[in-house]
KEPA-74175 format. One record per residue: y, x, z of N, C-alpha, C in turn; residue in one letter. Coordinates in steps of 0.05 Angstrom, whole numbers, padded with zeros to 5 digits, always signed. Each point is the difference from the previous one (the first is absolute). Layout:
! KEPA-74175
YXZYXZYXZa...
END
This chain:
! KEPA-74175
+02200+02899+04937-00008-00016+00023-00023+00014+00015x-00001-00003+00023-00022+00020+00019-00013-00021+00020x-00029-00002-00006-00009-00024+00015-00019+00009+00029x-00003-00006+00012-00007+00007+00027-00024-00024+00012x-00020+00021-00006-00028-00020+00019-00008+00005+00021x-00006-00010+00019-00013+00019+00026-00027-00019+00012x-00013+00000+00008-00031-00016+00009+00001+00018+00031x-00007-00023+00020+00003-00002+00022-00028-00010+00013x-00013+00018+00018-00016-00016+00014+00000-00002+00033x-00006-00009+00010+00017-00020+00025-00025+00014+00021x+00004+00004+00024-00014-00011+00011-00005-00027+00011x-00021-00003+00015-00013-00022-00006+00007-00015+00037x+00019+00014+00011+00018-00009+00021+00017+00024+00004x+00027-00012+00003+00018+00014+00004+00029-00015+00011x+00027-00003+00009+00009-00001+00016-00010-00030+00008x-00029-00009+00018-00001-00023+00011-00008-00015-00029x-00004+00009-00022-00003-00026-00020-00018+00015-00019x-00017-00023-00010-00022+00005-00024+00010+00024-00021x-00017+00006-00014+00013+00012-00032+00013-00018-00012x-00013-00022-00002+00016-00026-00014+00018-00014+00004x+00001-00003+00022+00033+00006+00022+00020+00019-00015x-00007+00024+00003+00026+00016-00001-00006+00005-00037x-00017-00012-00014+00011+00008-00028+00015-00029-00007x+00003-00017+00012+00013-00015-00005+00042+00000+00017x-00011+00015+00014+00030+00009+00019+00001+00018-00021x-00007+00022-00012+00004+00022-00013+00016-00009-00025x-00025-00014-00019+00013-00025-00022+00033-00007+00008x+00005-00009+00018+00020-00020-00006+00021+00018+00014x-00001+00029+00014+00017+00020+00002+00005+00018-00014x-00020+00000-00020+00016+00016-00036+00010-00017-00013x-00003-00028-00012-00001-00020-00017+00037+00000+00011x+00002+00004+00026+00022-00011+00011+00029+00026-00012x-00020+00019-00011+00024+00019+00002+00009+00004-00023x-00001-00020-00029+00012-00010-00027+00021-00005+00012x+00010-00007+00020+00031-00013+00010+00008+00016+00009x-00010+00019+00011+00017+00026+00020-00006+00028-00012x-00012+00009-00021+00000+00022-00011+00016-00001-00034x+00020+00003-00003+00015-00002-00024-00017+00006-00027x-00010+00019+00006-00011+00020-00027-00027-00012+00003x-00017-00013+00013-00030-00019-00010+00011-00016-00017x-00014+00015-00018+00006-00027-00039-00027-00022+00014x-00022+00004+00002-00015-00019+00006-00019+00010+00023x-00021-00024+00009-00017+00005+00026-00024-00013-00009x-00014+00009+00009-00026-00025-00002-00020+00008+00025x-00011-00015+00013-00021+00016+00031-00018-00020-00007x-00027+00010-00010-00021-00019+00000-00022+00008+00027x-00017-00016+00020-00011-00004+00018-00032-00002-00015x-00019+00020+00003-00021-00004-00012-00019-00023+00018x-00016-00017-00024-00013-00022+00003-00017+00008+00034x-00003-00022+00007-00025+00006+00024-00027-00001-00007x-00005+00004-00030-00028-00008-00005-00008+00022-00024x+00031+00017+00003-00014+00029-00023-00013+00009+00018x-00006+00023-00005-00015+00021+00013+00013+00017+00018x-00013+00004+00027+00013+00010+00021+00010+00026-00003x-00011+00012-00018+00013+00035-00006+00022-00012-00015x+00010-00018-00007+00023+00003-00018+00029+00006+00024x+00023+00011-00008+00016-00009+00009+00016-00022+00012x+00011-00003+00024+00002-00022+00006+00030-00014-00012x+00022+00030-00014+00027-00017-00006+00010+00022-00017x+00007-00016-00027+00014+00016-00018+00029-00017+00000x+00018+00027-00013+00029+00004+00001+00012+00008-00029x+00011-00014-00013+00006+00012-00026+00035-00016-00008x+00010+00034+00002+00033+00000-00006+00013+00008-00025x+00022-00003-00005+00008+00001-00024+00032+00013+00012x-00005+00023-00023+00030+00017+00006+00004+00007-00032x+00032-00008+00003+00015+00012-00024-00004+00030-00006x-00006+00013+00024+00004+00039-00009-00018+00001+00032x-00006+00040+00004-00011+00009+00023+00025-00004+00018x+00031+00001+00001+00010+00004+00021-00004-00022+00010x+00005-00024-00015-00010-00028+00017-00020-00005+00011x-00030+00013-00002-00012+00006+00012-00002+00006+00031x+00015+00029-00010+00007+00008+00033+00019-00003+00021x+00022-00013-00021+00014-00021+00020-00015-00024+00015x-00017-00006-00016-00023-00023+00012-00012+00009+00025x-00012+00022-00007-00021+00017+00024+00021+00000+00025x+00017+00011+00000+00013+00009+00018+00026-00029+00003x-00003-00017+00004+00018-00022-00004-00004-00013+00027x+00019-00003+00017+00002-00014+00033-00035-00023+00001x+00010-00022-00020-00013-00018-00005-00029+00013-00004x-00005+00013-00016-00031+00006-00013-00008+00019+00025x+00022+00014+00010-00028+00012+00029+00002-00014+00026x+00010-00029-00002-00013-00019+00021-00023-00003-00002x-00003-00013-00030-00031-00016+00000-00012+00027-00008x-00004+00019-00011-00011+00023+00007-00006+00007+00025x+00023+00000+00025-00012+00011+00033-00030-00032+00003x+00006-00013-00011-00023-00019+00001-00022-00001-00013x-00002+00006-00020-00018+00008-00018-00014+00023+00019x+00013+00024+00004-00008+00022+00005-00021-00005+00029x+00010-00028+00015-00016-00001+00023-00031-00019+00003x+00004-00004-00033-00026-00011-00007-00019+00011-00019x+00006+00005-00018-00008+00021-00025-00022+00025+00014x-00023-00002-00015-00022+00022+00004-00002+00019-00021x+00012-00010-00033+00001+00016-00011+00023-00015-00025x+00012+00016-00017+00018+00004-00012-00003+00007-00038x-00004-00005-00018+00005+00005-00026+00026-00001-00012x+00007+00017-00020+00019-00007-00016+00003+00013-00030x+00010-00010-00020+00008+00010-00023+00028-00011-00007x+00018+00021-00010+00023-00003-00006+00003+00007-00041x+00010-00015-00008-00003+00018-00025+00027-00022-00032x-00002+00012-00018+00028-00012-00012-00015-00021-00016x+00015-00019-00011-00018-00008-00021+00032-00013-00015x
END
């Protein structure tokens, strides 16, 4: 199994809408793609609190793949670089770890 995390931080306006705006558009445009990406075994998008600390990230992403090709069928999947071209027009910075367990 190959699990996939990534931490997202937003700017703090971007297309016309808050950070909190679009991590919530963001949320429910990955969450959405358990139905349209075959090979996501699971999803989870948590929205960090408004009352952690402002250096924290504003949105983590954590996937679940049977193997790496599913993976990169993911990455490169119609569905996952929609909300990606969206992501990408909000996002100031980007983390990730990929790894087996």
């Amino acid at each position: 199994m190959v699990k996939h995390i990534v931490f997202f931080r937003l700017a703090s306006e971007a297309e016309g809408k808050t950070a909190a705006q679009n991590a919530a558009i963001i949320k429910q445009g990955l969450e959405a793609l358990i139905d349209k990406v075959e090979c996501l075994r699971s999803i989870e998008v948590g929205i960090n609190e408004p009352l952690a600390p402002q250096t924290d990230h504003h949105l983590a992403l954590v996937c679940t793949f049977d193997n790496w090709d599913d993976l990169n069928t993911y990455a490169t999947h119609p569905e996952h670089l929609k909300v990606a071209a969206y992501i990408g027009k909000c996002k100031t910075s980007r983390s990730a770890v990929d790894y087996e367990f």
